[in-house]
Residue, then its C-alpha position, 0 to 999 in steps of 0.5 A: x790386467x790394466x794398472x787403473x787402481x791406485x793404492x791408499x796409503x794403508x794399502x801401501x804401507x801393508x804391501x811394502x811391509x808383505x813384499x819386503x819382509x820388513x817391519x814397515x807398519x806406515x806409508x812415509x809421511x809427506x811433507x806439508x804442501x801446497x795444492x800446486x806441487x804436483x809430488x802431492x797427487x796420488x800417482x806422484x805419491x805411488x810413483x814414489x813408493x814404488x821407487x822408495x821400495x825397490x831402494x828398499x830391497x836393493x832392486x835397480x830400475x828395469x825400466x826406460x833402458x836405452x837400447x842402442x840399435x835395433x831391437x830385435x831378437x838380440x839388442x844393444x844395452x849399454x854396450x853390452x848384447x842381450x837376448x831380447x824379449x822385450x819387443x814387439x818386432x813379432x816379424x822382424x820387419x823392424x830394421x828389414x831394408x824394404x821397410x826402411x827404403x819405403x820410410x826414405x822414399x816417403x821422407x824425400x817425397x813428403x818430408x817427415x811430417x804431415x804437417x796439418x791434419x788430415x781434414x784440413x791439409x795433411x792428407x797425403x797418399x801413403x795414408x790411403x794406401x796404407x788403409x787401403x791395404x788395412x780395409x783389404x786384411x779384414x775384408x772391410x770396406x774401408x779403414x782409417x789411421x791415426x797417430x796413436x794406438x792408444x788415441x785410438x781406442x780412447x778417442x773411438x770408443x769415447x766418440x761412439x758411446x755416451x752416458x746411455x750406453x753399455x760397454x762390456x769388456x774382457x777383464x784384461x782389455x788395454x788401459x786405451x780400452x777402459x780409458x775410452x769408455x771412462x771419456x765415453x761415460x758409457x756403463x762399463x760391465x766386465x767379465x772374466x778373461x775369454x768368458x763368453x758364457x759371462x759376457x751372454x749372461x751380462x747382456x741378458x740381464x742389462x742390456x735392456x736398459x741401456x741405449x746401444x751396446x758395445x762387446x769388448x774383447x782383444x784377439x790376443x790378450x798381451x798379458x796372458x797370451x790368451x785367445x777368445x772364441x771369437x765366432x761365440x763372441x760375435x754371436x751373443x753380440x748380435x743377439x743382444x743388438x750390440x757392436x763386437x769390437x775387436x783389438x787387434x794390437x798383438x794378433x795381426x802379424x801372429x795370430x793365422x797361417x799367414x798373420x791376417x788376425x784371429x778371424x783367419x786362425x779361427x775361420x770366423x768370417x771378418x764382417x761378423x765384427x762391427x769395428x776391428x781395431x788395431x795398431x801399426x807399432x807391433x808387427x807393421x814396424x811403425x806407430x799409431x793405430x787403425x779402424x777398419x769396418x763399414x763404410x759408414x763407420x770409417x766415413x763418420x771417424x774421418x769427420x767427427x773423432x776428435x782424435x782423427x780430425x783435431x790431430x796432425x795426419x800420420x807421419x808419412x815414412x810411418x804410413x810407407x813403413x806400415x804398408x810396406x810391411x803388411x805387403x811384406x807380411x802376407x807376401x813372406x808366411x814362413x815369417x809367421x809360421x817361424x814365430x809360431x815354431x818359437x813361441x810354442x818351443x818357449x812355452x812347451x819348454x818352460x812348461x816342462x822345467x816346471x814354469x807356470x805359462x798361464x793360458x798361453x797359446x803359444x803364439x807370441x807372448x809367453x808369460x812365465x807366472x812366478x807369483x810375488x812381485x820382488x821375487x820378479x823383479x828380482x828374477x828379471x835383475x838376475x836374468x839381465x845380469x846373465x844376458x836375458x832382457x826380460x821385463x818384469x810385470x808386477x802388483x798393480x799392472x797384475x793382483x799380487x801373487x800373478x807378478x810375471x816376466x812376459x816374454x814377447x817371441x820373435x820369428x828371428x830367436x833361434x831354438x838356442x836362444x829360447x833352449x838357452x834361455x830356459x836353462x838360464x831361466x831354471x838356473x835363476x829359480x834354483x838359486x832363488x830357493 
């Protein structure tokens, strides 16, 4: 789930009191302040409460560790080795030398930036190859990139709807998701995880009212490691008249025999899908995000989306990168296929020694669901103590009671790393009871 809510002070102080097992029956008192000191505003005062409580339980922060290498299947954090199982290098193209030879051909030939937007100078012919190669995947007829995967879904999404219109969404979309229909001022409806059944039922009662309509789903939910039926999805969005958007973020490069998405592994055909979305920093090995759809579509982005027209173009060693390493995906499956073989391994295995996966295909994302917060939190310290880097994912990213360390699968773990882990994962429970 996304970590939209905030908390009253009410529901922190009971949090903390539930979560720490400690008497605490109020949230500490702020000092008197003016309306220009930004510790007032709520989410300086969540941030703080947040720190106040891992002080509290003795717990250090997981976060914002410096790696000192490439992190891949393995990484450098404080000049010590971990497993890794924080990253998004699904393909292991993050560091592959013809990656970062197209990245340094780029830079000789164009520098490092684009220097201007695109609309206006910064064009440069890396960005066309690149959405060449992105329109060619989904078998669409043209596709766009910018420089943010999460501008991207703010700034479509914000620019296609308005106040008359209807959005219904997966519960679990991305925040960059939510946050373009709240810009967007469109009606927003969810349903739960994967339920076309809910979505049909949404549609039918409010679609009526409402101007155009936009179905929002993910190919693979980053979260949960969960895949919808994408074929029922496209179906109800055509009979209610609305657009089918897909977010592609965690699904290109792991979902499919060869990493094309979650239409190649469903055999669903790609044009049932009006706007397939998707960013370059996961599998691709660089940073921002793409749209690939009509023509018409890609055409009206490039002129009016304010997050395309009034940003500076991508920086061309990222748009070299991102090619390269699309090229480099679908010329090399057995990428794809080793991935599978590791993320099936990890889930099957961490099933049998009694861990609660969810609704994890088994293809890149494995969460292992332990249920209270500082009880993760504290699992994910043990764990990095023992070699394991893991993030772990609490209240209120997720509902108390679902906090969970997310493990993200690479094709380059070995079966001793994941066989490795899992015992070192047991050890930690059993010494937790």
């Amino acid at each position: 789930m996304t970590g939209n809510r905030g908390l009253s002070e009410a529901d922190r102080a009971a949090l903390l009191k539930r979560l720490a097992g400690r008497s605490t029956t109020a949230a500490p008192e702020v000092a008197p302040s003016t309306a220009r000191d930004f510790s007032t505003l709520p989410a300086a005062r969540e941030v703080a409460a947040t720190r106040a409580l891992g002080r509290q339980v003795g717990l250090s922060n997981p976060y914002f560790r410096p790696h000192e290498g490439i992190a891949g299947a393995r990484t450098v954090i404080g000049n010590a080795e971990y497993v890794n199982f924080s990253s998004y290098n699904y393909l292991g193209l993050n560091g592959d030398p013809r990656v970062a030879e197209a990245a340094r051909q780029a830079i000789a030939r164009h520098g490092v930036s684009a220097s201007a937007s695109r609309f206006v100078s910064g064009e440069r012919p890396v960005h066309g190859a690149l959405e060449a190669a992105l329109a060619a995947n989904y078998g669409a007829e043209d596709a766009v990139v910018m420089v943010s995967g999460h501008a991207t879904n703010v700034s479509v999404i914000g620019h296609l709807l308005g106040p008359e219109d209807l959005v219904v969404h997966d519960a679990l979309v991305h925040n960059s998701a939510t946050e373009g229909v709240r810009l967007s001022r469109a009606r927003r409806l969810a349903f739960p995880n994967n339920d076309w059944e809910a979505a049909a039922a949404l549609l039918a009662a409010e679609r009526p009212r409402h101007g155009r309509a936009l179905v929002l789903i993910e190919g693979h939910y980053s979260m949960d490691g969960t895949v919808p039926e994408l074929a029922r999805f496209a179906e109800i969005a055509r009979r209610h008249d609305a657009w089918l958007m897909v977010d592609e973020a965690h699904s290109l490069g792991v979902l499919g025999p060869t990493g094309r998405g979650v239409f190649e592994s469903q055999g669903v055909a790609p044009g049932l899908v009006d706007i397939w979305m998707g960013t370059l920093s996961k599998t691709l090995s660089a940073c921002g995000g793409y749209i690939a759809g009509s023509r018409t579509l890609v055409d009206l982005l490039r002129h009016t989306a304010p997050g395309f027209v009034y940003s500076v173009g991508m920086a061309p060693p990222l748009a070299a990168a991102a090619e390269c390493a699309l090229r480099l995906m679908q010329a090399e499956p057995w990428r794809v296929a080793r991935l599978h073989a590791n993320a099936r391994r990890f889930r099957d295995k961490a099933r049998a020694a009694g861990f609660d996966t969810g609704g994890s295909v088994g293809q890149a994302i494995v969460p292992v669901i332990l249920g209270e917060s500082v009880a993760t939190a504290r699992a994910a310290e043990r764990l990095f103590e023992l070699g394991v880097n893991v993030q772990p994912i609490v209240f209120p990213v997720v509902p108390e009671g679902q906090a969970r360390l997310r493990f993200f699968l690479s094709c380059e773990h070995s079966e001793e790393d994941i066989d490795n882990t899992i015992r070192t994962l047991s050890r930690v429970a059993r010494e937790a009871a």
